[in-house]
N, C-alpha and C positions, 0 to 999 in steps of 0.2 A: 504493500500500500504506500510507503514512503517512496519507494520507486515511481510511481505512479503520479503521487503529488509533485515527484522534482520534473518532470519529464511533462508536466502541465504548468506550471511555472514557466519554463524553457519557452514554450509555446506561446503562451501568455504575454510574457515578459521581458521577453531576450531582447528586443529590440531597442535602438535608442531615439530619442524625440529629435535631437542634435545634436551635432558632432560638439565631443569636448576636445579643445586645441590641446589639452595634454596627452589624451591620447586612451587615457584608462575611463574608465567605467565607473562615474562616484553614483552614490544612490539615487541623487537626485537627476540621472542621466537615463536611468530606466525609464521603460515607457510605459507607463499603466494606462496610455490614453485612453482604449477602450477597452479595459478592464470589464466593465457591466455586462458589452454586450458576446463578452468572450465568456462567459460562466459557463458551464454548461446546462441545457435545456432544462431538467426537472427544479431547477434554481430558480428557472423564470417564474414560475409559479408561487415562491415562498415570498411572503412579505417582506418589504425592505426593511420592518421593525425588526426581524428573525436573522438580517443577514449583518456579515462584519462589513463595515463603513470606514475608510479611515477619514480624520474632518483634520482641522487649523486650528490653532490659538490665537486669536487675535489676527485673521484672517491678511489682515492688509497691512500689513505693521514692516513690511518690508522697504514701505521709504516714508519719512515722517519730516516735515517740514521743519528746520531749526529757526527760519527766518517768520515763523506765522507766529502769532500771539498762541501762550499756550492757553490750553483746551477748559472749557470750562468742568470736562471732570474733575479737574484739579484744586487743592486748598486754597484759599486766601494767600496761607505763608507761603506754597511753592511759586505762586504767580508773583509777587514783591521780588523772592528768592531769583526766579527767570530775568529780570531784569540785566542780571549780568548775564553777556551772551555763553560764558564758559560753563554757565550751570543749561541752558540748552543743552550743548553740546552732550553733558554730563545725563542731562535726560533722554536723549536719543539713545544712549546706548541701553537703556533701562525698559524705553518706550517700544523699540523692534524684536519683534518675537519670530519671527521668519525671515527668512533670506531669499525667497523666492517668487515673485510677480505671480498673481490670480493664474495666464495660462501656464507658468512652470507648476506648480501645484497642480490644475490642472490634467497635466500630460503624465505628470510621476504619481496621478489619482485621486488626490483627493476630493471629494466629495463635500462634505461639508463644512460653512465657511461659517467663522461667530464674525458677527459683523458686528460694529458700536460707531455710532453716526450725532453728527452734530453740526448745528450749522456755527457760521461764522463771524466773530463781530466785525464787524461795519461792511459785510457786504450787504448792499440791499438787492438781490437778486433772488434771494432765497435761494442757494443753492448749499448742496450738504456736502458734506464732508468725513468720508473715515476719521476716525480721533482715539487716540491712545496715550494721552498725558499730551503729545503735539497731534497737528491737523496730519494727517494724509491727505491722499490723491483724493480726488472728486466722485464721490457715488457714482456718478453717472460715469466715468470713465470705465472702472471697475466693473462697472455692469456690462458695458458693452465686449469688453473684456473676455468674459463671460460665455455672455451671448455668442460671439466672435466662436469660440471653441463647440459649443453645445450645435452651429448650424453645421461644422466639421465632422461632428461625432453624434448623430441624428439618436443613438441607444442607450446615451450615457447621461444618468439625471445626477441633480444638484441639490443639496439643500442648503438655503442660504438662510440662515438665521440673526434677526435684526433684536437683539436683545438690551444692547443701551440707546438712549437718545439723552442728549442733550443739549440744553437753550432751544429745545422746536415747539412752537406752538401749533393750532389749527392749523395755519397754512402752508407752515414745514410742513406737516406730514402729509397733506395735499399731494403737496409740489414732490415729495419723494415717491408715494405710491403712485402717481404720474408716471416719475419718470419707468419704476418696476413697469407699471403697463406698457409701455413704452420700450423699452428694452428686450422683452421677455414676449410679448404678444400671448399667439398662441401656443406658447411654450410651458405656461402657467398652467399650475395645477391646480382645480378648485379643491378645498378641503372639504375633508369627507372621511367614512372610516378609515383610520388607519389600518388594518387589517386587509384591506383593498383594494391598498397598493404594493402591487406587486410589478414587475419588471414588466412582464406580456401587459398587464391592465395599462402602464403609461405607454409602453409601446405602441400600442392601439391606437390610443386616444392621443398622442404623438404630445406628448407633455413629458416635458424633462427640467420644469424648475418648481420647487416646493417652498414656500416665502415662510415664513415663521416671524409674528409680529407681535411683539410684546407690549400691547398697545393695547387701548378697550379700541382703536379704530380700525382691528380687524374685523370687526363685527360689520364693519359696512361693505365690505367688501369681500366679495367669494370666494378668490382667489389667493387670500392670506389666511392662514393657519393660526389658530392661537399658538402663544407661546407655550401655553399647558399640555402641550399634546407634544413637546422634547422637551423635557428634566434635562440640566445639567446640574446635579451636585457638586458644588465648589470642596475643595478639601482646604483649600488656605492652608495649606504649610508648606515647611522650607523640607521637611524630612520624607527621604520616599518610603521608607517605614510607615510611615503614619501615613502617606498617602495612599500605598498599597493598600493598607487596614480599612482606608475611606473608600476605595471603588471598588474593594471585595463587600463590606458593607452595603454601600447602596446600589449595590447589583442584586445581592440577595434581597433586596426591599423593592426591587423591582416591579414596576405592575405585571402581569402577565398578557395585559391585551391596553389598548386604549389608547397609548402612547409609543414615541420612538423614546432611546435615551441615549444621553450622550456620558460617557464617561470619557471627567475632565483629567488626562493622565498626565499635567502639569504642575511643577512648582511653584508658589509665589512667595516673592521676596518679603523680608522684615524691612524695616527701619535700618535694625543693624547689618541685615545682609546687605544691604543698599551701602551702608556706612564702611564697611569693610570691604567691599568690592568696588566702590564707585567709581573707579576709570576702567575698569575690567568689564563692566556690563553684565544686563541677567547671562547673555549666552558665555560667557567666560567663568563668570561664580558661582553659577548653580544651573545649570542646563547641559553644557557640555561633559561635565562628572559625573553627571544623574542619570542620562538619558539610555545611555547601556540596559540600568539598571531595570529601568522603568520597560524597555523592548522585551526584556526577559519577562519580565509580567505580562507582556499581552502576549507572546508567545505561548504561556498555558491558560491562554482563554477559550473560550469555545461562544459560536455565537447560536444563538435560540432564541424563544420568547423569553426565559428567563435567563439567558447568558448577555454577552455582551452585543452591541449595536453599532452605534459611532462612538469612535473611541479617536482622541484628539490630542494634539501636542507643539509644543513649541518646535522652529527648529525642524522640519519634519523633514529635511535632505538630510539634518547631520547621519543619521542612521539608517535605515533600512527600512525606515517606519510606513511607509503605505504599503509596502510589499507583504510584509509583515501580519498587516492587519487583513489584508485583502483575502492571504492563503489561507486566514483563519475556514474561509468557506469551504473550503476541500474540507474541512471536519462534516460537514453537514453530506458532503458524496459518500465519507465513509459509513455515516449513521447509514445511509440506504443502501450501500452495498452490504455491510453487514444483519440488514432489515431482512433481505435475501437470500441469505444463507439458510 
Protein backbone atom coordinates (compact mmCIF):
# COMPACT_ATOMS: atom_id res chain seq x y z
CA UNK A 1 0.00 0.00 0.00
CA UNK A 2 2.82 2.44 0.76
CA UNK A 3 4.16 1.59 -2.69
CA UNK A 4 1.01 2.45 -4.13
CA UNK A 5 0.66 5.81 -2.33
CA UNK A 6 4.41 6.97 -3.59
CA UNK A 7 3.83 5.96 -7.10
CA UNK A 8 0.42 8.31 -6.99
CA UNK A 9 2.36 11.00 -5.46
CA UNK A 10 4.98 10.77 -8.53
CA UNK A 11 1.84 11.17 -10.65
CA UNK A 12 0.24 13.72 -8.82
CA UNK A 13 3.09 15.65 -8.06
CA UNK A 14 6.34 15.30 -9.99
CA UNK A 15 5.97 18.12 -11.99
CA UNK A 16 7.17 21.76 -11.60
CA UNK A 17 4.97 25.08 -11.97
CA UNK A 18 8.50 26.93 -12.89
CA UNK A 19 11.76 26.60 -13.49
CA UNK A 20 13.98 27.29 -10.23
CA UNK A 21 17.27 29.06 -11.61
CA UNK A 22 19.18 26.86 -9.08
CA UNK A 23 18.33 24.20 -10.56
CA UNK A 24 16.87 21.80 -7.57
CA UNK A 25 13.57 21.00 -6.53
CA UNK A 26 12.49 23.34 -3.10
CA UNK A 27 8.86 22.53 -1.85
CA UNK A 28 7.44 25.34 -2.98
CA UNK A 29 8.42 24.26 -6.67
CA UNK A 30 6.19 21.30 -6.68
CA UNK A 31 3.12 21.55 -8.46
CA UNK A 32 -0.04 20.69 -6.73
CA UNK A 33 -1.93 22.92 -9.27
CA UNK A 34 -4.50 20.44 -9.97
CA UNK A 35 -4.31 18.48 -7.04
CA UNK A 36 -8.40 18.34 -6.65
CA UNK A 37 -9.01 17.27 -9.84
CA UNK A 38 -6.30 14.41 -9.81
CA UNK A 39 -7.95 12.59 -6.76
CA UNK A 40 -9.10 9.63 -7.80
CA UNK A 41 -12.85 9.19 -8.75
CA UNK A 42 -14.72 7.57 -5.47
CA UNK A 43 -13.09 10.90 -3.61
CA UNK A 44 -15.31 12.92 -5.94
CA UNK A 45 -18.17 11.94 -4.00
CA UNK A 46 -16.92 12.46 -0.21
CA UNK A 47 -17.46 15.94 1.10
CA UNK A 48 -14.91 18.42 1.07
CA UNK A 49 -15.62 18.66 5.06
CA UNK A 50 -14.30 14.70 5.12
CA UNK A 51 -11.33 15.49 2.92
CA UNK A 52 -7.57 16.84 3.99
CA UNK A 53 -7.27 20.67 2.62
CA UNK A 54 -4.17 22.27 3.10
CA UNK A 55 -5.14 26.51 3.73
CA UNK A 56 -2.41 29.80 4.75
CA UNK A 57 -2.00 31.82 7.75
CA UNK A 58 -2.55 35.06 7.10
CA UNK A 59 -3.12 34.50 3.55
CA UNK A 60 -1.54 37.63 1.95
CA UNK A 61 1.04 38.78 4.23
CA UNK A 62 3.74 38.15 1.79
CA UNK A 63 4.26 41.81 0.97
CA UNK A 64 3.13 44.46 3.44
CA UNK A 65 3.58 48.16 2.93
CA UNK A 66 6.29 49.91 5.25
CA UNK A 67 5.57 53.33 3.66
CA UNK A 68 1.32 53.17 4.54
CA UNK A 69 0.16 54.23 7.87
CA UNK A 70 -0.06 51.27 10.12
CA UNK A 71 -3.29 49.21 10.31
CA UNK A 72 -5.98 50.04 12.48
CA UNK A 73 -5.71 46.52 14.11
CA UNK A 74 -3.00 47.85 15.90
CA UNK A 75 -2.62 49.65 19.67
CA UNK A 76 -2.70 53.24 20.31
CA UNK A 77 1.15 52.73 21.63
CA UNK A 78 2.34 50.70 18.44
CA UNK A 79 0.83 53.51 16.03
CA UNK A 80 2.95 56.75 18.29
CA UNK A 81 5.75 53.76 18.46
CA UNK A 82 5.42 53.45 14.15
CA UNK A 83 6.37 56.91 13.97
CA UNK A 84 9.88 56.14 13.63
CA UNK A 85 10.31 54.54 10.21
CA UNK A 86 13.00 51.69 11.87
CA UNK A 87 10.00 50.33 14.09
CA UNK A 88 8.14 49.64 10.56
CA UNK A 89 10.70 48.06 9.39
CA UNK A 90 10.91 46.19 12.79
CA UNK A 91 7.08 45.26 12.19
CA UNK A 92 7.23 43.88 8.73
CA UNK A 93 9.39 41.31 9.60
CA UNK A 94 6.67 40.22 12.49
CA UNK A 95 3.80 41.37 10.04
CA UNK A 96 4.65 38.52 6.96
CA UNK A 97 3.64 35.13 7.49
CA UNK A 98 4.26 33.69 3.90
CA UNK A 99 6.73 34.13 1.28
CA UNK A 100 4.62 33.38 -1.59
CA UNK A 101 2.01 35.43 -3.82
CA UNK A 102 -1.83 34.17 -3.82
CA UNK A 103 -0.84 32.09 -7.53
CA UNK A 104 2.44 30.53 -5.85
CA UNK A 105 0.23 29.14 -3.02
CA UNK A 106 -1.99 28.41 -5.57
CA UNK A 107 0.13 26.15 -7.89
CA UNK A 108 2.03 24.35 -4.66
CA UNK A 109 -2.02 23.82 -3.60
CA UNK A 110 -3.27 25.54 -1.27
CA UNK A 111 -6.77 25.96 -0.99
CA UNK A 112 -7.76 27.83 1.61
CA UNK A 113 -6.96 31.42 2.23
CA UNK A 114 -7.61 33.42 6.20
CA UNK A 115 -8.08 36.69 4.65
CA UNK A 116 -8.32 40.15 7.30
CA UNK A 117 -9.21 43.37 5.26
CA UNK A 118 -9.57 47.00 6.15
CA UNK A 119 -10.00 49.91 4.55
CA UNK A 120 -7.67 52.92 4.42
CA UNK A 121 -7.31 56.27 6.17
CA UNK A 122 -7.67 59.03 3.84
CA UNK A 123 -8.53 57.40 0.89
CA UNK A 124 -11.86 58.39 -0.19
CA UNK A 125 -12.48 55.67 -2.61
CA UNK A 126 -13.47 53.11 -0.47
CA UNK A 127 -11.23 50.72 -1.42
CA UNK A 128 -9.90 47.65 0.87
CA UNK A 129 -7.02 46.52 1.71
CA UNK A 130 -5.24 43.16 3.14
CA UNK A 131 -3.97 44.26 6.68
CA UNK A 132 -1.74 42.58 9.12
CA UNK A 133 -0.28 45.16 11.68
CA UNK A 134 0.67 47.06 7.98
CA UNK A 135 -1.79 47.41 4.63
CA UNK A 136 -1.02 44.91 1.93
CA UNK A 137 -1.93 44.61 -1.71
CA UNK A 138 -5.42 45.73 -2.61
CA UNK A 139 -8.55 43.09 -2.34
CA UNK A 140 -9.25 43.52 -5.57
CA UNK A 141 -5.88 42.78 -6.93
CA UNK A 142 -5.63 39.45 -4.84
CA UNK A 143 -8.93 38.40 -6.11
CA UNK A 144 -8.31 38.70 -9.57
CA UNK A 145 -5.24 36.91 -8.74
CA UNK A 146 -7.20 34.36 -7.82
CA UNK A 147 -9.79 34.34 -10.38
CA UNK A 148 -6.74 34.40 -12.87
CA UNK A 149 -5.67 30.79 -11.72
CA UNK A 150 -9.27 29.02 -10.91
CA UNK A 151 -10.21 30.08 -15.02
CA UNK A 152 -6.69 27.83 -15.61
CA UNK A 153 -7.65 25.17 -13.45
CA UNK A 154 -11.66 24.95 -14.23
CA UNK A 155 -11.69 21.50 -11.11
CA UNK A 156 -9.87 23.06 -8.44
CA UNK A 157 -12.09 25.03 -5.70
CA UNK A 158 -11.10 27.63 -3.20
CA UNK A 159 -12.11 28.68 0.20
CA UNK A 160 -11.59 32.18 0.95
CA UNK A 161 -12.38 33.00 4.34
CA UNK A 162 -12.85 36.80 5.29
CA UNK A 163 -12.68 36.75 9.03
CA UNK A 164 -11.38 40.24 10.33
CA UNK A 165 -12.54 43.68 9.17
CA UNK A 166 -11.41 46.80 10.09
CA UNK A 167 -12.51 50.67 10.11
CA UNK A 168 -15.46 49.27 7.36
CA UNK A 169 -18.78 50.48 7.76
CA UNK A 170 -22.09 49.85 5.53
CA UNK A 171 -20.54 50.91 2.47
CA UNK A 172 -17.00 49.16 2.90
CA UNK A 173 -18.65 46.18 2.92
CA UNK A 174 -20.82 47.16 -0.03
CA UNK A 175 -18.16 48.06 -2.05
CA UNK A 176 -16.17 44.76 -1.11
CA UNK A 177 -18.98 42.16 -1.63
CA UNK A 178 -19.14 44.01 -5.16
CA UNK A 179 -16.11 43.71 -5.86
CA UNK A 180 -16.37 39.34 -4.78
CA UNK A 181 -19.28 39.47 -7.33
CA UNK A 182 -17.34 40.81 -9.58
CA UNK A 183 -14.36 38.98 -9.45
CA UNK A 184 -15.73 35.53 -8.98
CA UNK A 185 -19.19 35.71 -11.05
CA UNK A 186 -20.25 32.41 -11.69
CA UNK A 187 -17.67 30.87 -9.86
CA UNK A 188 -19.43 31.50 -6.54
CA UNK A 189 -20.97 29.14 -4.47
CA UNK A 190 -24.25 29.67 -2.93
CA UNK A 191 -24.36 28.35 0.67
CA UNK A 192 -26.07 25.54 1.42
CA UNK A 193 -25.51 22.05 3.22
CA UNK A 194 -22.36 21.55 3.98
CA UNK A 195 -22.47 17.82 3.51
CA UNK A 196 -23.33 18.67 -0.31
CA UNK A 197 -20.56 19.80 -1.21
CA UNK A 198 -18.61 17.48 -2.60
CA UNK A 199 -16.02 17.78 -5.74
CA UNK A 200 -18.76 16.00 -8.61
CA UNK A 201 -21.62 18.58 -6.96
CA UNK A 202 -19.27 21.80 -7.71
CA UNK A 203 -18.05 20.26 -10.75
CA UNK A 204 -21.51 20.26 -12.08
CA UNK A 205 -22.62 23.36 -11.12
CA UNK A 206 -19.17 24.70 -12.38
CA UNK A 207 -18.54 26.66 -8.90
CA UNK A 208 -15.05 26.70 -7.45
CA UNK A 209 -15.03 29.66 -4.94
CA UNK A 210 -16.74 29.28 -1.21
CA UNK A 211 -16.64 33.03 0.52
CA UNK A 212 -16.90 32.61 4.24
CA UNK A 213 -18.18 36.14 5.86
CA UNK A 214 -17.93 36.91 9.20
CA UNK A 215 -20.27 39.50 9.11
CA UNK A 216 -24.22 39.60 10.02
CA UNK A 217 -24.08 40.97 6.11
CA UNK A 218 -23.80 37.45 4.95
CA UNK A 219 -27.32 37.00 5.42
CA UNK A 220 -28.12 39.38 2.48
CA UNK A 221 -26.53 37.70 0.29
CA UNK A 222 -26.60 33.86 -1.17
CA UNK A 223 -23.49 33.51 -2.11
CA UNK A 224 -21.59 34.18 1.34
CA UNK A 225 -21.31 31.54 3.82
CA UNK A 226 -21.57 32.31 7.47
CA UNK A 227 -18.45 32.36 9.35
CA UNK A 228 -20.18 29.51 11.73
CA UNK A 229 -20.12 26.85 9.31
CA UNK A 230 -15.53 26.96 9.45
CA UNK A 231 -14.34 26.95 13.22
CA UNK A 232 -10.86 27.85 13.46
CA UNK A 233 -9.78 27.35 17.09
CA UNK A 234 -6.87 29.62 17.85
CA UNK A 235 -4.28 27.82 20.26
CA UNK A 236 -2.35 31.33 21.04
CA UNK A 237 0.95 29.87 22.07
CA UNK A 238 4.50 30.03 21.43
CA UNK A 239 4.87 26.10 22.40
CA UNK A 240 4.17 23.22 19.94
CA UNK A 241 3.51 21.09 22.95
CA UNK A 242 0.79 22.94 23.85
CA UNK A 243 -0.29 23.42 20.58
CA UNK A 244 -0.33 19.95 19.56
CA UNK A 245 -2.55 19.33 23.00
CA UNK A 246 -4.89 22.33 21.28
CA UNK A 247 -5.65 20.70 17.64
CA UNK A 248 -5.76 17.13 19.20
CA UNK A 249 -8.32 18.64 21.52
CA UNK A 250 -10.49 20.46 19.37
CA UNK A 251 -10.56 18.00 16.68
CA UNK A 252 -11.98 15.46 19.08
CA UNK A 253 -14.80 18.23 19.85
CA UNK A 254 -15.38 18.37 16.50
CA UNK A 255 -18.93 18.53 15.02
CA UNK A 256 -19.44 15.49 13.01
CA UNK A 257 -21.70 17.05 10.21
CA UNK A 258 -22.67 20.83 9.90
CA UNK A 259 -19.51 22.49 9.49
CA UNK A 260 -15.81 22.52 7.72
CA UNK A 261 -12.82 23.01 10.23
CA UNK A 262 -9.91 24.52 10.13
CA UNK A 263 -7.03 23.49 12.22
CA UNK A 264 -4.85 26.40 13.02
CA UNK A 265 -1.21 24.59 13.09
CA UNK A 266 0.58 27.84 13.92
CA UNK A 267 2.49 29.65 16.48
CA UNK A 268 1.92 33.03 17.93
CA UNK A 269 4.33 35.35 19.28
CA UNK A 270 4.45 36.91 23.13
CA UNK A 271 5.58 40.24 23.81
CA UNK A 272 8.72 38.65 24.97
CA UNK A 273 9.08 36.56 21.96
CA UNK A 274 8.73 39.69 19.88
CA UNK A 275 11.35 41.38 22.57
CA UNK A 276 13.88 38.76 22.01
CA UNK A 277 13.68 38.03 18.51
CA UNK A 278 12.87 41.40 17.12
CA UNK A 279 15.36 41.89 14.19
CA UNK A 280 15.16 38.08 13.51
CA UNK A 281 11.27 38.10 12.67
CA UNK A 282 8.23 35.46 13.44
CA UNK A 283 9.85 33.36 10.44
CA UNK A 284 13.58 33.26 12.01
CA UNK A 285 12.25 32.82 16.05
CA UNK A 286 9.80 30.67 16.11
CA UNK A 287 8.52 29.27 12.75
CA UNK A 288 11.55 28.20 11.04
CA UNK A 289 12.58 25.70 14.40
CA UNK A 290 8.94 24.63 14.89
CA UNK A 291 7.61 24.00 11.77
CA UNK A 292 9.59 20.37 11.28
CA UNK A 293 7.98 19.70 14.23
CA UNK A 294 4.59 20.74 13.65
CA UNK A 295 4.65 18.59 9.72
CA UNK A 296 5.34 15.47 11.84
CA UNK A 297 1.99 16.16 13.50
CA UNK A 298 0.00 16.34 10.44
CA UNK A 299 1.77 13.54 9.00
CA UNK A 300 -0.28 11.08 11.70
CA UNK A 301 -3.43 12.78 10.94
CA UNK A 302 -6.18 11.09 9.14
CA UNK A 303 -8.91 13.14 7.56
CA UNK A 304 -12.92 12.04 8.00
CA UNK A 305 -15.90 13.75 9.55
CA UNK A 306 -14.31 13.45 12.64
CA UNK A 307 -10.59 13.76 11.74
CA UNK A 308 -8.92 16.58 10.35
CA UNK A 309 -10.17 19.03 7.30
CA UNK A 310 -8.17 22.36 6.44
CA UNK A 311 -5.31 22.30 8.26
CA UNK A 312 -3.07 25.74 7.92
CA UNK A 313 0.20 27.31 8.47
CA UNK A 314 2.73 29.97 8.25
CA UNK A 315 5.42 29.70 5.81
CA UNK A 316 3.86 26.87 3.97
CA UNK A 317 7.07 26.60 1.16
CA UNK A 318 9.54 26.33 4.11
CA UNK A 319 8.57 22.56 4.36
CA UNK A 320 6.69 20.18 2.44
CA UNK A 321 3.59 21.37 3.93
CA UNK A 322 0.70 21.18 1.06
CA UNK A 323 2.05 17.87 -0.11
CA UNK A 324 1.95 16.62 3.09
CA UNK A 325 -1.43 17.54 3.81
CA UNK A 326 -2.95 16.64 0.54
CA UNK A 327 -1.47 12.77 0.62
CA UNK A 328 -3.39 12.63 3.95
CA UNK A 329 -6.24 11.44 1.39
CA UNK A 330 -4.64 8.36 0.15
CA UNK A 331 -5.71 7.20 3.83
CA UNK A 332 -9.35 7.55 2.84
CA UNK A 333 -8.40 4.99 -0.63
CA UNK A 334 -6.99 2.63 1.85
CA UNK A 335 -10.01 2.61 4.20
CA UNK A 336 -12.00 1.34 0.96
CA UNK A 337 -9.58 -0.86 -0.27
CA UNK A 338 -9.26 -2.47 2.82
CA UNK A 339 -13.59 -2.16 3.13
CA UNK A 340 -12.98 -4.98 0.20
CA UNK A 341 -11.01 -7.31 1.57
Amino acid sequence: MLAVRKARRKLRMGTICSPNPSGTKAASDVCNADWMASLPPHLHNVPLSNLAIPGSHDSFSYWVDEKSPVGPDQTPAIKRLARISLVKKLMKKWSVTQNLTFREQLEAGIRYFDLRVSSKPGDADQEIYFIHGLFGIKVWDGLMEIDSFLTQHPQEIVFLDFNHFYAMDEAHHKCLILRIQEAFGSKLCPACIVESMTLQTLWEKKCQVLIFYHCPFYKQYPFLWPGKKIPAPWANTTSVRKLILFLETTLSERAPRGSFHVSQAILTPRVKTIARGLVGGLKNTLVHRNLPAILDWVKTQKPGAMGVNIITSDFVDLVDFATTVIELNDLLQEDRALAKC
